[in-house]
VEXVO-719611 format. One record per residue (C-alpha): residue in one letter; chain; y, z, x; residue number from 0. Coordinates in nm, 3 decimals, decimal comma. Each point is the difference from the previous one (the first is absolute). Layout:
// residues N
r c v w u k
a A Y Z X NUM
...
This chain:
// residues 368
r c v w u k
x A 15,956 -8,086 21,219 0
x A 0,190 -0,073 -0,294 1
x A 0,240 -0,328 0,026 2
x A 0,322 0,156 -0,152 3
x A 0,207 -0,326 -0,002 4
x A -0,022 -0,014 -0,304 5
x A 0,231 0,306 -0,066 6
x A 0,196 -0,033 0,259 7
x A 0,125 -0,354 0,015 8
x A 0,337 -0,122 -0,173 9
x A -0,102 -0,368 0,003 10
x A -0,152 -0,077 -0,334 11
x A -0,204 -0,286 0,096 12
x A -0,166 0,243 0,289 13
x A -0,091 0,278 -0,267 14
x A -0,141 -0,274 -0,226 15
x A -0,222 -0,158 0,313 16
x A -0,135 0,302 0,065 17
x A -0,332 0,019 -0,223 18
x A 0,068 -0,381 -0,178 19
x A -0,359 -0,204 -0,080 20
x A -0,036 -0,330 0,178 21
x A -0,103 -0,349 -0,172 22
x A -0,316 -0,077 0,180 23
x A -0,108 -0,314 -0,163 24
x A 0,052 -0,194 -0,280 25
x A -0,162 -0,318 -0,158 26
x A 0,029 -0,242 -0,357 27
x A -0,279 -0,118 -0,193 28
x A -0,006 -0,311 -0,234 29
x A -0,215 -0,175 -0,298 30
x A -0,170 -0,285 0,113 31
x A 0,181 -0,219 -0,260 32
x A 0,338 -0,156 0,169 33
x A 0,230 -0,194 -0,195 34
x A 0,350 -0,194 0,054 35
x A 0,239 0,111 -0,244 36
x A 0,045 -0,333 -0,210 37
x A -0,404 0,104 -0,115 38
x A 0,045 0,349 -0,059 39
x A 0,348 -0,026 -0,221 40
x A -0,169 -0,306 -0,188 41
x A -0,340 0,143 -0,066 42
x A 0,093 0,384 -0,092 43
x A 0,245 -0,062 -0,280 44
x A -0,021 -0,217 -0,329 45
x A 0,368 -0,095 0,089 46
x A 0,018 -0,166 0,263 47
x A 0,299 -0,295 -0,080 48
x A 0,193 -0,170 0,255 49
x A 0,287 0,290 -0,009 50
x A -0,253 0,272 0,074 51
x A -0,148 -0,176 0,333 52
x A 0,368 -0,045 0,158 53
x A 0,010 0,359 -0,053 54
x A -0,302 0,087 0,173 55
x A 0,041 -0,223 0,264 56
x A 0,347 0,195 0,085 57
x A -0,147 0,330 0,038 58
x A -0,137 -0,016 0,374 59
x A -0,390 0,022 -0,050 60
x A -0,155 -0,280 0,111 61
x A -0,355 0,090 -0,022 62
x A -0,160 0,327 -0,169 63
x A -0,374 0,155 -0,007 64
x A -0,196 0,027 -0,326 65
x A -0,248 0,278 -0,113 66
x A -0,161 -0,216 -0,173 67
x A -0,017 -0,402 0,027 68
x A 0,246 -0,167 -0,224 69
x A -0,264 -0,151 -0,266 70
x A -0,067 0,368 -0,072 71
x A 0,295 0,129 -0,131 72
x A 0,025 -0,250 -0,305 73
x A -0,348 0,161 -0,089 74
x A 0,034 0,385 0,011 75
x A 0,013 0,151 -0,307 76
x A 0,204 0,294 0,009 77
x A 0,106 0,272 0,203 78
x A -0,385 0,176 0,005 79
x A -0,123 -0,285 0,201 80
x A 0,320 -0,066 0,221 81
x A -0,042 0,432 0,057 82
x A -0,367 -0,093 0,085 83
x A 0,114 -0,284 0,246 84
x A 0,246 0,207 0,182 85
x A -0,257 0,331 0,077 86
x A -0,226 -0,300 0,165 87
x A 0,296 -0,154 0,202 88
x A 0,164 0,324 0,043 89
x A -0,273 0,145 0,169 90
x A -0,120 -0,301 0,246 91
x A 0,360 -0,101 0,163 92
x A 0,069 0,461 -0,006 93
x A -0,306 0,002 0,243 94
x A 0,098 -0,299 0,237 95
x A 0,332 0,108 -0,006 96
x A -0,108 0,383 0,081 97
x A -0,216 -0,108 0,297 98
x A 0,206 -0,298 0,136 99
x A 0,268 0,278 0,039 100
x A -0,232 0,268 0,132 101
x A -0,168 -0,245 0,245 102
x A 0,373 -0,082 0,102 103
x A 0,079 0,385 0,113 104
x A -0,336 0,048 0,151 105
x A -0,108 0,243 -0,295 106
x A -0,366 0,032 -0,132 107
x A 0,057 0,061 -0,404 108
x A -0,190 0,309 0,070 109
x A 0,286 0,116 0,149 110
x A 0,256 -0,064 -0,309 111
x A 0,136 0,376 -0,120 112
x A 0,145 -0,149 -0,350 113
x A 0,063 -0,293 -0,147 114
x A 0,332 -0,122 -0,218 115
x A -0,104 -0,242 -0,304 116
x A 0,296 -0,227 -0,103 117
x A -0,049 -0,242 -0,297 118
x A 0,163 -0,115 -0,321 119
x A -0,191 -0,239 -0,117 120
x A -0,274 0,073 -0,158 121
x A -0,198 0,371 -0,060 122
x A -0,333 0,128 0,088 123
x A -0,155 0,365 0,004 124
x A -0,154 0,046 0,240 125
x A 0,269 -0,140 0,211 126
x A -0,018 -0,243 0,258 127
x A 0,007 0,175 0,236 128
x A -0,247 0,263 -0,078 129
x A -0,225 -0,332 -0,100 130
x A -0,007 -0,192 0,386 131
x A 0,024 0,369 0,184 132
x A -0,402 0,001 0,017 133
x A -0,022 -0,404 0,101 134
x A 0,253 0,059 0,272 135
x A -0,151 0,360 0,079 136
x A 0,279 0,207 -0,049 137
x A -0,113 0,371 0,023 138
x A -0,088 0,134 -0,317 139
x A 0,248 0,300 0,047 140
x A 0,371 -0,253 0,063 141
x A 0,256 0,074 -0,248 142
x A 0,117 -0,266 -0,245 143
x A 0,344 -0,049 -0,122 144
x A 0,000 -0,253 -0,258 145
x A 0,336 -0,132 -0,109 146
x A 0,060 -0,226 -0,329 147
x A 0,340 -0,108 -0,149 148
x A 0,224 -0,038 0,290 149
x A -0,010 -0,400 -0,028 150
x A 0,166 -0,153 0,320 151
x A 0,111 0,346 0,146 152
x A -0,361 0,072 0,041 153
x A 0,002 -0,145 0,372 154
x A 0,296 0,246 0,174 155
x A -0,076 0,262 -0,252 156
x A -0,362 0,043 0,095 157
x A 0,167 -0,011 0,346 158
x A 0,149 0,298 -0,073 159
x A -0,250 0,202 -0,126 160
x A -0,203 -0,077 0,319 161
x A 0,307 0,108 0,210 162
x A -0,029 0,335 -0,237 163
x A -0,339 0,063 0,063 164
x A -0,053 -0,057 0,386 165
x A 0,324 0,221 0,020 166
x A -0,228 0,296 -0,134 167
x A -0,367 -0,114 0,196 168
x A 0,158 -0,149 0,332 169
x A -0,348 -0,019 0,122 170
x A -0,116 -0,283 -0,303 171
x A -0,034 -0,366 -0,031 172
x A 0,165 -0,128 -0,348 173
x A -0,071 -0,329 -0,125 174
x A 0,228 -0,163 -0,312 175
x A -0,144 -0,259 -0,217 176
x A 0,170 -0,227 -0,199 177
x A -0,191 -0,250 -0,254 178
x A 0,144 -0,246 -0,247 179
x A -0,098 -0,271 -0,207 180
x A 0,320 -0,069 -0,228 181
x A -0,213 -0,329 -0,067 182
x A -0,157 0,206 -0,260 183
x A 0,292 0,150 -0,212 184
x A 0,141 -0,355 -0,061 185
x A -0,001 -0,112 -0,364 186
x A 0,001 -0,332 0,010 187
x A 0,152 -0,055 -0,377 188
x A 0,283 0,264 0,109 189
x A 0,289 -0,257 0,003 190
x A 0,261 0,300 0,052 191
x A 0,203 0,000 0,341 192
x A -0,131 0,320 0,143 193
x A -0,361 -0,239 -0,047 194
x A 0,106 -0,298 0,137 195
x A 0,143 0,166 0,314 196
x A -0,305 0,172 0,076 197
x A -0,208 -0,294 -0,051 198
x A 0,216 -0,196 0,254 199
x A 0,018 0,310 0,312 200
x A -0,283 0,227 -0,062 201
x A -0,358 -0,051 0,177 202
x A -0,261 0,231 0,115 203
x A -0,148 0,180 0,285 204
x A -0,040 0,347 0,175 205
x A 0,134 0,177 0,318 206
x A -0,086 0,290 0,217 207
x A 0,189 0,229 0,239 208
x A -0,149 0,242 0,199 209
x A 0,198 0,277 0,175 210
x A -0,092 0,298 0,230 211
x A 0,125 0,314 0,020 212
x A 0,219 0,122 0,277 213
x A -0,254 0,260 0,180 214
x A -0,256 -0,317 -0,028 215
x A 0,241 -0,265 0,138 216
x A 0,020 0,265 0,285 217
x A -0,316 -0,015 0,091 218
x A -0,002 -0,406 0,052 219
x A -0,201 -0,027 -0,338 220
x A 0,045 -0,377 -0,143 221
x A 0,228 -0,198 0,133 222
x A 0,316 0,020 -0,208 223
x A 0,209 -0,260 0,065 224
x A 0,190 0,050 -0,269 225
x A 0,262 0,201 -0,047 226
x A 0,117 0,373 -0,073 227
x A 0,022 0,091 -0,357 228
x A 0,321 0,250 -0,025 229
x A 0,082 0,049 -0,340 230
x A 0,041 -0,081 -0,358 231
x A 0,248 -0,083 -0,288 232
x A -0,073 -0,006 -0,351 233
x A 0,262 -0,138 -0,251 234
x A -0,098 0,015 -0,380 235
x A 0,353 -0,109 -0,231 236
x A -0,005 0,110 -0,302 237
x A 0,010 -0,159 -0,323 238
x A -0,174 -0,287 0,149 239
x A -0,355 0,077 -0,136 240
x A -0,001 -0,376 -0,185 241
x A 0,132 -0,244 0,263 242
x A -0,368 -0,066 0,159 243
x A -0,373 0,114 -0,054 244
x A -0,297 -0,111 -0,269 245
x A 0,007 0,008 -0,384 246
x A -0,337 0,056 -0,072 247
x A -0,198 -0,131 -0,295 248
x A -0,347 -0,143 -0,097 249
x A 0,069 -0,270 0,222 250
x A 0,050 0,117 0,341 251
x A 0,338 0,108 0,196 252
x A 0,323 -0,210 -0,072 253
x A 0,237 0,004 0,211 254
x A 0,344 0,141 -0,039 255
x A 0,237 -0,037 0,255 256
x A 0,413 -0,044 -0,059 257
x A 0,228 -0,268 0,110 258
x A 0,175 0,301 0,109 259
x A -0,193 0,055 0,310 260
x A 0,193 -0,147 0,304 261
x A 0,325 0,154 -0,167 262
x A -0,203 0,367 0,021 263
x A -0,058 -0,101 0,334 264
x A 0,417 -0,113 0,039 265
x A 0,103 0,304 -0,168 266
x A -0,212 0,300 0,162 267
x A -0,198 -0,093 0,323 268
x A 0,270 -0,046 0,218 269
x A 0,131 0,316 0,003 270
x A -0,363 0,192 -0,007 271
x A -0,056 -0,171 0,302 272
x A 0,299 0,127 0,180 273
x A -0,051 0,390 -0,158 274
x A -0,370 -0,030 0,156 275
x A 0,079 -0,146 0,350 276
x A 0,329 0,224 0,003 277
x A -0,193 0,315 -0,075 278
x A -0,177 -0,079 0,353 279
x A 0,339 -0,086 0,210 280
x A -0,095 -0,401 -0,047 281
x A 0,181 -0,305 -0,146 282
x A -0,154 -0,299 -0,119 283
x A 0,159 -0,129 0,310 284
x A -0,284 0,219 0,175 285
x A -0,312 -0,181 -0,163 286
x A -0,113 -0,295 0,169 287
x A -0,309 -0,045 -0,203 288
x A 0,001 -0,048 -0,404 289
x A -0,324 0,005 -0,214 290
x A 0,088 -0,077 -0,359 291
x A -0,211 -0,078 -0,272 292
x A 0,036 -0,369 -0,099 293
x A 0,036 0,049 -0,376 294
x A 0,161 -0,355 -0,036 295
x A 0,268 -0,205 0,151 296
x A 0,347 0,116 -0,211 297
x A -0,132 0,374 0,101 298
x A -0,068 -0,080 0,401 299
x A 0,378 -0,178 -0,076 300
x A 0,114 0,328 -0,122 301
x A -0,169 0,235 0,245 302
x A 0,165 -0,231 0,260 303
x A 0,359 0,016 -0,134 304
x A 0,009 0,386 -0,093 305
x A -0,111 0,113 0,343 306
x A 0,188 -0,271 0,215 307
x A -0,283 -0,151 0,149 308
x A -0,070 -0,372 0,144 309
x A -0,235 -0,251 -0,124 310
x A -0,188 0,022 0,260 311
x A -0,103 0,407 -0,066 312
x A -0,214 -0,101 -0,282 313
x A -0,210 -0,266 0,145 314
x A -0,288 0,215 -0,033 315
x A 0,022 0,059 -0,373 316
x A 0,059 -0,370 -0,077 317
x A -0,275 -0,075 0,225 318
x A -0,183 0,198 -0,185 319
x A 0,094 -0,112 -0,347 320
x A -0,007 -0,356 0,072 321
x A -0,367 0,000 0,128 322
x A -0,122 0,272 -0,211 323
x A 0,252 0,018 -0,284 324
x A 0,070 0,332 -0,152 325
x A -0,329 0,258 0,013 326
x A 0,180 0,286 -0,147 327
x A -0,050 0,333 0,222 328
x A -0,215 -0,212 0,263 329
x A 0,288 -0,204 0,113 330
x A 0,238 0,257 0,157 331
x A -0,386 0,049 0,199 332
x A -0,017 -0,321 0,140 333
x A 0,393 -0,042 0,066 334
x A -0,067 0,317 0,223 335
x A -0,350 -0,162 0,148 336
x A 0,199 -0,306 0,102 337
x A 0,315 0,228 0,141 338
x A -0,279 0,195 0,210 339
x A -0,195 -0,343 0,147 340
x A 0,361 -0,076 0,148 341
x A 0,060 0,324 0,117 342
x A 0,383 0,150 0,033 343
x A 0,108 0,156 0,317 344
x A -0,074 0,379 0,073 345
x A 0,251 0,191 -0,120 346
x A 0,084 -0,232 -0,355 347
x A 0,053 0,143 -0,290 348
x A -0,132 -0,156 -0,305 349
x A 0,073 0,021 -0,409 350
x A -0,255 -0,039 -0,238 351
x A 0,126 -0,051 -0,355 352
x A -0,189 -0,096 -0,369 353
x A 0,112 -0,020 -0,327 354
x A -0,160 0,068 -0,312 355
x A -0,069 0,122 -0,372 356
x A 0,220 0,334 -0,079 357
x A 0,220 -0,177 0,099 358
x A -0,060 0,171 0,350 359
x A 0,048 -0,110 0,395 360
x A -0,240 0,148 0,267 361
x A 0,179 -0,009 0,352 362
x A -0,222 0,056 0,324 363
x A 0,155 0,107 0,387 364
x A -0,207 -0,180 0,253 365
x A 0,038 0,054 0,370 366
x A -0,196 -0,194 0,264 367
């Protein structure tokens, strides 16, 4: 018998729960090389004076992990062996990641229907994912999505395009995996401020989500704790192309990123927000739950101001950034890991939101 809910019902939120993929378990995977933040600003720059350090120590990472450990960096020799460094990496944290997260939802990998690639950091062909898929024993026939370029939007975005795809094969398990090792793209004789801020948040590590589809979840497959994915919202602003993202040269990825940020974030997300939850009968006074990238401490400022929200919404994503520092796309992952291990209430909604190079903002509707 067909369900016809979803035609039927005026409620927006029903139509939208009818059908939605479930997060059935996620999980974060870090280099063995852990470092306080004094040693990592001091040892991955040639410029580290006294004014420098009081800036890094006001940026709210306290410790950060390494791709490589920090006598190594002084010694690479150009972006062909930091490339070769991150396909190594990339590949060993992308499989614990993968089957911490699977093992969390009760999923064998032969299971997985396709996989989402997320990274920025480095490039390989054959992808990442399509190089661990036979160590982890993914079937030979799962599709691959590999993503580059999104930067720090990686993390919702690849959200979405999960939501998009267990939308059309309700009966499949999705996984998204995230991998970055900004370690690698830092120059350490870049002395610009786009360089310096990067070497004082960004660190490294990878993060996978795995979500079934609705007709699966049905059938008590995995144990999806998690919650509903309803829908997406894409943002790109035009004009905007230069305000973050790599210059590329002989050297490796530099990275560009504009002062400008947190005022982007002032200027547009406020009101996307309220077009995206409004479009679905909601307020921000109906989201309990917020899942926001931690892209530094003036934009979590920002993010808090434009949407009205209280310190206290954002513990996650400082959390996050002050243990982990910024990991690009992976962190919006393990802001959402942490928001799932202290579950909210049935019913919550949640917002997922990341920033990134276009200048773009990904938003995410989560309910539990």
């Amino acid at each position: 018998m067909v369900d016809t809910t979803y035609f039927t019902s005026a409620d927006p939120i029903a139509r939208l729960s009818i059908g939605a993929p479930h997060v059935a378990g996620t999980a974060v995977a870090f280099p063995p090389n852990r470092y306080n933040q004094e040693d990592v600003a001091r040892e991955l720059t040639t410029f580290a004076d006294q004014g420098f350090m009081r800036f890094a120590r006001t940026t709210g990472v306290d410790h950060r992990s390494l791709a490589l450990p920090l006598s190594r960096y002084p010694k690479l020799t150009g972006f062909t062996e930091a490339n070769t460094a991150y396909i190594e990496v990339a590949v060993e944290l992308g499989e614990r990641a993968v089957l911490s997260a699977l093992d969390a939802a009760g999923i064998a990998p032969d299971e997985v229907d396709a996989i989402v690639l997320v990274s920025s950091t480095g490039v390989a062909v054959p992808t990442v994912d399509a190089r661990l898929a036979p160590h982890i024993g993914l079937r030979p026939d799962v599709k691959r999505l590999p993503l580059f370029g999104l930067g720090c939007l990686a993390g919702t975005a690849g959200m979405a395009r999960i939501h998009d795809y267990l939308r059309a094969f309700p009966g499949h398990v999705a996984v998204l995996l995230s991998v970055e090792l900004c370690s690698l793209t830092l120059q350490r004789d870049d002395t610009s401020i786009p360089a310096l801020i990067g070497v004082s948040l960004f660190a490294d590590g990878a993060a996978a989500v795995v979500a079934i589809g609705a007709d699966r979840a049905l059938v008590g497959s995995g144990t999806h704790q998690g919650p509903r994915i309803l829908s997406s919202r894409s943002l790109l602003l035009p004009a905007t192309a230069d305000m973050m993202g790599w210059d590329v040269s002989s050297s490796g990825l530099s990275l560009v990123l504009s002062k400008d940020v947190p005022k982007m974030v002032d200027d547009y997300l406020g009101d996307e927000v309220n077009r995206f939850l409004a479009g679905y009968g909601l307020s921000t006074a109906d989201i309990s739950t917020w899942i926001c990238h931690p892209g530094g401490p003036k934009v979590l400022d920002s993010i808090e101001n434009v949407i009205g929200l209280p310190p206290e919404a954002l513990a996650n994503s400082r959390n996050s950034m002050r243990e982990n520092g910024n990991m690009s796309s992976v962190s919006v992952l393990d802001v959402l890991r942490r928001t799932i291990a202290d579950s909210p209430p049935e019913g919550a909604f949640g917002v997922m939101i990341s920033m990134g190079p276009g200048f773009s903002f990904e938003l995410l509707l989560l309910s539990w």
